[in-house]
N, C-alpha and C positions, 0 to 999 in steps of 0.2 A: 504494500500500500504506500502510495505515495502523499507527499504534502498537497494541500490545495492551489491552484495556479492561478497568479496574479494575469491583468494584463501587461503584456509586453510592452515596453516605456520609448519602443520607437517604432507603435504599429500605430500608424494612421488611425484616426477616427472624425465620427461627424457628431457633434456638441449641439446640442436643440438650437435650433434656429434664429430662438428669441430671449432674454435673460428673464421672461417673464415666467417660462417653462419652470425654471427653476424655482421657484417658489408656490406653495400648494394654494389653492384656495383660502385652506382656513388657517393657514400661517398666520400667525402674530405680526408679522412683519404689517401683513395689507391691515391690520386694524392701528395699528401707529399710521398710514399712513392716512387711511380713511379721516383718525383723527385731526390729524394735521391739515387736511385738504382743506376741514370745516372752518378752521381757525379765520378769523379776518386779524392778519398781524399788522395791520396799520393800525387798528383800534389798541391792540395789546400793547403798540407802545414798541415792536421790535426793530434795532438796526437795519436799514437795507430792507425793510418791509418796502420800498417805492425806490423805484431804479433812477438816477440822474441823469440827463440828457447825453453828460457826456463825462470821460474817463472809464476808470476800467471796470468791468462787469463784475459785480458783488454775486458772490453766493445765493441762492433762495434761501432766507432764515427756513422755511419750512423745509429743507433738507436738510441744514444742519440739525436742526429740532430731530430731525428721525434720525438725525445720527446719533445724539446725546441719548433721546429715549433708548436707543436698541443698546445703546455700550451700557448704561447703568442696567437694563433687564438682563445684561449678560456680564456682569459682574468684571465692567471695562468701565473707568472713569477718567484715566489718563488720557489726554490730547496725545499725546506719541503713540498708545497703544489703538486710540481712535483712526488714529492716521491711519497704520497697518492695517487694521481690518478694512479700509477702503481699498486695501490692492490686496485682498488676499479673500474676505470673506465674499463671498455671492449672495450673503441673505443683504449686507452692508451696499453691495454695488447697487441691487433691486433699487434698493430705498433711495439713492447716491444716483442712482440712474447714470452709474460708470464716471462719477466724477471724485476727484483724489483731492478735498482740502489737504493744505499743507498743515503739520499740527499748530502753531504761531494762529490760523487763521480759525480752527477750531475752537483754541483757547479764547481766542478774543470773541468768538462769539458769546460764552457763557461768562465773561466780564461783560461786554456792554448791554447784556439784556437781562439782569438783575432781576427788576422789576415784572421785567414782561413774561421770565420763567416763571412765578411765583401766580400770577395772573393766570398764565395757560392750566397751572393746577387746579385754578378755581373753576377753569370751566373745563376742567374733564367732572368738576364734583357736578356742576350743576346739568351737564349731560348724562351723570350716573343719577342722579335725582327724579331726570325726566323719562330714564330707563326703568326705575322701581327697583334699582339697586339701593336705596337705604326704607331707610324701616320709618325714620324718624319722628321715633317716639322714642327710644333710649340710648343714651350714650355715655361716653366712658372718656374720663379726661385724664394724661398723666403728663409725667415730664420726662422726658430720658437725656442721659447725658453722651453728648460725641466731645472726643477729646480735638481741641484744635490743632492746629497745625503751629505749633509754639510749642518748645522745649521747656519743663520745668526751669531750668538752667535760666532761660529767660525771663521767666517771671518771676517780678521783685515785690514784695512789700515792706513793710516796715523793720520787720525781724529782719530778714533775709539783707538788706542792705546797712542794716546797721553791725551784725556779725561779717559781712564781706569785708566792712570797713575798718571793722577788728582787726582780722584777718592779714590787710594790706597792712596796717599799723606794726602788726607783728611781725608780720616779712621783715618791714624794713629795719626796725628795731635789732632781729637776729641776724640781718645780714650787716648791718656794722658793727655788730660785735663781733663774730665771724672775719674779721678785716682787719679789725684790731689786734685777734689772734694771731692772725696771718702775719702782721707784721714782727711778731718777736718768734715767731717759729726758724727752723735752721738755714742756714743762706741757701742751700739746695733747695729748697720749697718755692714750687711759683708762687709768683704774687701776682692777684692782680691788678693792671694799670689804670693809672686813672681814667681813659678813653671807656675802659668797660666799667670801672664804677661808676659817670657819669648818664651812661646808656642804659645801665638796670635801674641806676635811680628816677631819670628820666618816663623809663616804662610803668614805672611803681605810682608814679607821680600822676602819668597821664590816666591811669585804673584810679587811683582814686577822685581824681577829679568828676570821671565817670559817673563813679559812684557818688561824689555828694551832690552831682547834679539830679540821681535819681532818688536820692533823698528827697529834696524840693520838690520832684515832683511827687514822688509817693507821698509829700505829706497832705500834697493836693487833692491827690484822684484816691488817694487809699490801695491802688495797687497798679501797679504798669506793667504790661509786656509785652519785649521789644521788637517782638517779631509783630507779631498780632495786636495791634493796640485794641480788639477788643474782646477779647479773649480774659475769660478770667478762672481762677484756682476753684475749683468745684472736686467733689466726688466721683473719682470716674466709675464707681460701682467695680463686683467682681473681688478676686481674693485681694483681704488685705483693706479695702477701701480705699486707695493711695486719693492724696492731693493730687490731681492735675490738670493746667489751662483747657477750657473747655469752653461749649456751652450747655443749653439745656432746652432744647425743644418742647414746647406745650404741645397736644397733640391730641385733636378729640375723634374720635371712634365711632362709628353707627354701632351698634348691636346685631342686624339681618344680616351681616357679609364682610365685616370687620374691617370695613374700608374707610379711609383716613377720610373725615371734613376737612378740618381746616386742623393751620396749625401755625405758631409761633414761635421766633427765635427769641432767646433772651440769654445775656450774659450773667443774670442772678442764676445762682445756686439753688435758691429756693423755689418752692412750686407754690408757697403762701400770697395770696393776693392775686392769683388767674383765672379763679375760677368762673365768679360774673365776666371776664370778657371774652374768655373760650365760648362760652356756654351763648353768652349773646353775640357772638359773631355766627355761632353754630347753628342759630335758630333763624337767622338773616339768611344763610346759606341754602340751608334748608326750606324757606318760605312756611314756618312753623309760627303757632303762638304760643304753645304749649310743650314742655321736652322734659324728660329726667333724665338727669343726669349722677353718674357713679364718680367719688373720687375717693383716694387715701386720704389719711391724716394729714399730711402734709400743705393740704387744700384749706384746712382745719381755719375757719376767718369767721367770727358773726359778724364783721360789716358785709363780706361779700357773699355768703351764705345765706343774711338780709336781702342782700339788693337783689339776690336771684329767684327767693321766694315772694317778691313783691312784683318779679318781668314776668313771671309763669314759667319758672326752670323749679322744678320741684328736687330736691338735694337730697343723695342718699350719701354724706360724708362721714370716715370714721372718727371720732371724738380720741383726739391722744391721750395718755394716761398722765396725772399731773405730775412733773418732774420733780426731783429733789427727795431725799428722805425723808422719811414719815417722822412725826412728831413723837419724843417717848410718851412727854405726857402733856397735858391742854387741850384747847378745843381747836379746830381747824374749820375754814369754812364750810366744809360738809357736813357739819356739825349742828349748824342754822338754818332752819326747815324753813322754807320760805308759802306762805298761803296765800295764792295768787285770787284767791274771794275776797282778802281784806287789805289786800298788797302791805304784808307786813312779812317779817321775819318771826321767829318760834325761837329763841336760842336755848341752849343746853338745859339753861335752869329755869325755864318757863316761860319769863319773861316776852313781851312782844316788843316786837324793835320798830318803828313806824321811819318811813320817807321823811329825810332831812330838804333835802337841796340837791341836785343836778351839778356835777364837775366834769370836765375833760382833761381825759390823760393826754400825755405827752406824744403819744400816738395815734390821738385823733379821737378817740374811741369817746363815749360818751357813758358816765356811769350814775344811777340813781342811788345815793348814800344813804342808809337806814342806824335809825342808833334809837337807843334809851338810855340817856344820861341822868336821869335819876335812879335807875332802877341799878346803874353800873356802880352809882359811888355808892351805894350802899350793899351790894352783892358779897355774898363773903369766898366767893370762889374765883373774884376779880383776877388774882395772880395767875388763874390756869387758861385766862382767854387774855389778858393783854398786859403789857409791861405800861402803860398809860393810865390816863384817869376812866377811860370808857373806850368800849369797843364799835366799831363804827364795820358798816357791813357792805359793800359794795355791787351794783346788780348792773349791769349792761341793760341800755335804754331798749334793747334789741332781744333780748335774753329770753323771751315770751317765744319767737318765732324759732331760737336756735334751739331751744327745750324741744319743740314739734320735731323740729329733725332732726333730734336727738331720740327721739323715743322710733318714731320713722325708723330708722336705718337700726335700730333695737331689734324691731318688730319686724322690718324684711330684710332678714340676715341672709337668705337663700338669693335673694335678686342682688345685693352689696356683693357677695362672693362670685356675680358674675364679669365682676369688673376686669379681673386680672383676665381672665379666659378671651376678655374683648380687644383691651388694652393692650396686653403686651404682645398677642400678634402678629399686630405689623411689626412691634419692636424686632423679636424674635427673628423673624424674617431677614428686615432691613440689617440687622446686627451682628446675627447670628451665621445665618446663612448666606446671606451676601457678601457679611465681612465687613459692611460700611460703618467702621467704629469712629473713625478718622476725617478730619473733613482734608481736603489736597486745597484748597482756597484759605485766605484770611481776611477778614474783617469782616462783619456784621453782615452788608448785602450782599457780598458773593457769598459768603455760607450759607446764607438765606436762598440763593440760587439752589446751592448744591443740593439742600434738605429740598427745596421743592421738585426736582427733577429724581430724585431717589424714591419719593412720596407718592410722585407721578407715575413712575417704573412699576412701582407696589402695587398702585391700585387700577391700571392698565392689566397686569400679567393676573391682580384677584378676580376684575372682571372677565377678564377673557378666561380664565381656568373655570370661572361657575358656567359661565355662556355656554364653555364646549358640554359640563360635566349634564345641563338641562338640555341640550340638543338645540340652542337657541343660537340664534346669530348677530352678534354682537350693533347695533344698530348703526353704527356710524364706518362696517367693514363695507 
């Protein structure tokens, strides 16, 4: 028995006729391009959307667009490696209709169209909306972190530049004493000349200068880095938890197909305070009045947990546990039964505590202050609730509505646990299997491109994989 035989590598042959042969009907390919046909990129705002009378002929953005789309659904995001598949892929040439950008000219597309990438995602959403690809009625809001295109090394703040500058202090400090040794050591021992102690002190000199100008600034912005000015020190998630320059995408979810609405870049760490504008960009998107919406703890706000049960975003959020060690002994405020029939407080030893007066904290927040200062100076248990003359009880102006979605998200714990199953999907996907941990751009709107063209990939390859799996045909192929 012998091996199986290839064709022979200098026998003639005749190659389909057409480069259209080559590609199947229900290729993915034709539905990237269907989609693109529809686009009007004069509206979107893109480069070279309208041809000038005269100089040299620009690319069609709607071909570069189907190049970007196919290299992020094929796990290609480099302009170099974009380039190659135009001389070497035939799903790439289809789309290219046989023509070769140079990488320079690739790259620059997805610099100067920013804004108009981030656009075309919205209107694949509201083409998947008008397909009955979302549900919308529930979604799932989180934040995931991509690490930027910036070295730890580069990013400085306050610690970080005042131990570098220790550091340089110290060099130079051990290299003149080092110097001085050098001078009573045996006449056979090189020395060195003053041309080279001139040149490292010079070096030493120009590093710290560096550094106390990045003092100045770090004492301004609170953190700089030098690659990425807006790139900041987050959580990258994963073993370890390490610090690293990043950002954090907000990112809200349908429930029916796990396909991305909308989504936000931000250089905060934090996911606190997004929830009212996911959620009301989400329901704009969507052409909704009404939506529920799923998040973590993290989301955890009664100003914006307020403002979203007063828009009709109804909040399934989980309440964090109260930090800090528990008391040995005294009373804490869980302790103060509040009866929202007489709007009074219940404290420990009977007592009712009645509305003082209305304060705002430092953070905006608004709180209604409950006390009984007669009942406090004569209490003989004073010492176990307060180190003062009277105990004073504090309630959020808001606190009526966050109690409802407190008990809410109590009482449907089976719908709350559908969050992560919605949520982290696309993450999973986009992160995991794709690899896209990393953004290859820096600064705010070109990353902002890259998440949108990644986004768009994702929910392009979910729609088209449900389309094939119902035997339907994707509307816009």
């Amino acid at each position: 028995m012998s091996y199986k035989v290839g064709v022979d590598r200098q026998q003639l042959s005749l190659f389909p006729v057409c480069l259209d042969e080559y590609v199947p009907e229900d290729h993915i390919c034709r539905v990237i391009y269907g989609f693109t046909e529809q686009l009007d990129m004069t509206v979107l705002g893109y480069k070279y959307a309208e041809c000038k009378r005269t100089g040299c002929r620009p690319y069609d953005p709607r071909m570069m667009l189907n190049l970007y789309i196919y290299g992020y659904l094929h796990r290609v995001r480099s302009s170099r490696r974009l380039r190659d598949e135009a001389v070497r892929n035939v799903e790439v040439m289809w789309l290219l209709e046989g023509l070769r950008p140079d990488d320079k000219t690739i790259c620059n597309f997805r610099k100067d169209n920013t804004k108009a990438l981030k656009d075309t995602f919205r209107e694949f959403v509201l083409m998947c909306r008008e397909a009955g690809f979302f549900g919308r009625e529930l979604i799932a809001t989180d934040g995931t972190k991509f690490l930027a295109n910036n070295s730890l090394k580069n990013t400085h703040n306050e610690i970080v530049v005042k131990n570098e500058l220790g550091r340089i202090e110290k060099r130079i400090r051990r290299y003149m004493e080092e110097l001085e040794e050098a001078d009573k050591e045996e006449a056979g021992e090189r020395i060195p000349n003053s041309e080279e102690i001139k040149a490292v002190l010079e070096k030493l000199k120009r590093r710290k200068d560096t550094y106390e100008a990045l003092r100045t600034r770090v004492a301004e912005e609170g953190e700089v880095s030098t690659v990425d000015p807006d790139a900041r020190l987050m959580h990258s998630g994963g073993k370890g938890r390490n610090f690293e320059p990043g950002y954090n995408v907000q990112t809200v979810v349908d429930s029916k197909n796990h396909l991305i609405v909308d989504f936000e870049l931000t250089n905060n760490p934090r996911d606190n305070g997004n929830l009212y504008k996911m959620a009301g960009g989400t329901m704009d998107i969507l052409g909704v009045s009404t939506i529920t919406t799923l998040a973590d703890k993290g989301y955890y706000n009664s100003k914006d947990i307020t403002a979203c049960e007063e828009n009709g975003v109804t909040c399934l959020v989980a309440k964090p546990r109260p930090g800090g060690a528990k008391k040995a002994k005294g009373f804490s405020h869980e302790d103060f039964i509040y009866d929202k029939g007489s709007d009074t407080y219940i404290c420990p030893c009977g007592n009712a505590m009645w509305y003082r007066r209305t304060q705002t904290h430092v953070s905006g927040r608004e709180y209604r202050v409950y006390a009984n200062y007669a009942a406090c100076y004569i209490c003989q248990r004073r010492s176990e609730c307060t180190t003062t003359k009277h105990r004073e009880i504090q309630r959020q102006t808001c606190q009526d509505t966050v109690d409802i979605v407190d008990e809410r998200t109590r009482n449907n714990k089976a719908l709350y646990h559908r969050r992560q199953e919605i949520v982290e999907h696309p993450f999973g996907t986009i992160k995991a299997v794709w690899g896209y941990r990393q953004f290859l751009c820096r600064t705010k709107p070109k990353v902002t491109a890259e998440t949108a063209l990644a986004y768009l990939a994702y929910n392009i390859r979910r729609a088209f994989n449900i389309s094939m799996e119902n035997g339907l045909k994707v509307a816009f192929m």
